[in-house]
C-alpha positions, -999 to +999 in steps of 0.1 A: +736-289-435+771-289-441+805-306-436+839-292-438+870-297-436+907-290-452+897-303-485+859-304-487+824-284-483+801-308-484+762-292-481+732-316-479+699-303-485+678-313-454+644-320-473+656-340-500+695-356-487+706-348-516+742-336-521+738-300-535+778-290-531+811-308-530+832-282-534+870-289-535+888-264-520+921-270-530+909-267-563+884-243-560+864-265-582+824-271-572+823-307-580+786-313-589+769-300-622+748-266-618+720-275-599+727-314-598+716-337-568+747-354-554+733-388-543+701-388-556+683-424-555+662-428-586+647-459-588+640-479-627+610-500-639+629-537-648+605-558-665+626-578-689+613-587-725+631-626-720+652-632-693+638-623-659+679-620-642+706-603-648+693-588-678+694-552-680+667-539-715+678-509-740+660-480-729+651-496-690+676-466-680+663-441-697+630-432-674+633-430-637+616-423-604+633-399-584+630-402-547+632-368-538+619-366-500+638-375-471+618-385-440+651-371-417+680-353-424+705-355-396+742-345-385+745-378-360+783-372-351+805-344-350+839-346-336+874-339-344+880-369-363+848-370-390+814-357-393+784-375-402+749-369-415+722-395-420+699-394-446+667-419-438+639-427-463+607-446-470+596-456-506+570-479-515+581-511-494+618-504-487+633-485-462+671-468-470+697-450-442+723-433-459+756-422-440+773-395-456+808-392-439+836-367-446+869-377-420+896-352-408+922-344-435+905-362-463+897-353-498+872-381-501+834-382-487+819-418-481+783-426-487+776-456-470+742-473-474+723-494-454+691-505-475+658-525-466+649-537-501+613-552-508+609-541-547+603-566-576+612-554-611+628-527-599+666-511-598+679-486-576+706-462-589+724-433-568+732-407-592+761-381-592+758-356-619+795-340-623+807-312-634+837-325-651+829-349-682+846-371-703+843-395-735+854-429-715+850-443-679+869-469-663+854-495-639+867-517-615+861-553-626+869-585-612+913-588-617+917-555-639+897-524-649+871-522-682+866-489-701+833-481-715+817-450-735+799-421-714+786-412-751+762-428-773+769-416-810+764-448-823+749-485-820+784-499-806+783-473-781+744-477-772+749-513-770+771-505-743+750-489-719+752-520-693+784-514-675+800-544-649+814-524-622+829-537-585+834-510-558+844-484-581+842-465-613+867-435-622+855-406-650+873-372-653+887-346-677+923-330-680+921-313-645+892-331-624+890-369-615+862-386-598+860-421-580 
């Protein structure tokens, strides 16, 4: 399935929802690593060693379920102002509905979730795997902006693996941003 517009191609696989192409046209850049899955849900085992909350372990990110099967991939809306395709899914007790939305004359898609959550000890993540890299990522916090390390070449940098983040984060190279 696909979305276009000015800007964007946007191509969603329909067994899995994932995002298999964001290309930006204006740059004639694909957006997504070779073979990456653009909004893939992978869900992490979170039993703490102490503290039950708000405690993320070393190495709790570093093994992950994939949920790789959608139950329906649809394109819900089609008009001249935006497009939509909804993405539903089933995993162990929770349900997810995933709206991916690309608007007339924009360079930006939204993916806007609507999840049914029923997991203990578990966290849900929605990756993006990029084509464009960089060193340091900057993330929205609470009054400014934090930077933190994509890299983990040393024990300063791997303690650093638990990033606070708002409604953004922002990582790109000399020629590519993403937010």
């Amino acid at each position: 399935m696909t979305l276009e517009n000015t800007f964007l191609k946007v191509t969603v696989d329909p067994r899995s929802g994932c995002i298999t192409s964001l290309y930006d046209k204006k740059a004639q850049f694909e957006t997504l690593a070779a073979a990456g899955c653009g909004n893939q849900l992978q869900a992490f085992q979170d039993i703490p060693r102490t503290d039950d909350a708000w405690n993320i372990d070393p190495g709790t990110l570093d093994h992950f379920t994939p949920l790789t099967l959608a139950d329906s991939v649809q394109l819900i809306e089609t008009g001249p102002l935006r497009a939509v395709i909804r993405v539903s899914r089933q995993w162990q007790s929770s349900k997810f509905v995933q709206d991916i939305t690309l608007y007339a004359n924009s360079d930006h898609v939204e993916v806007a979730n609507d999840i049914d959550w029923h997991e203990t000890h578990v966290l849900l993540k929605a990756a993006f795997p990029l084509a464009a890299s960089s060193n340091k990522a900057t993330y929205e916090i609470p009054y400014g902006t934090i930077e933190r390390p994509t890299t983990r070449n040393n024990s300063w940098e791997q303690a650093k693996f638990e990033v606070p983040a708002l409604r953004w984060a922002d990582l790109g190279d000399d020629k590519h941003g993403f937010r």
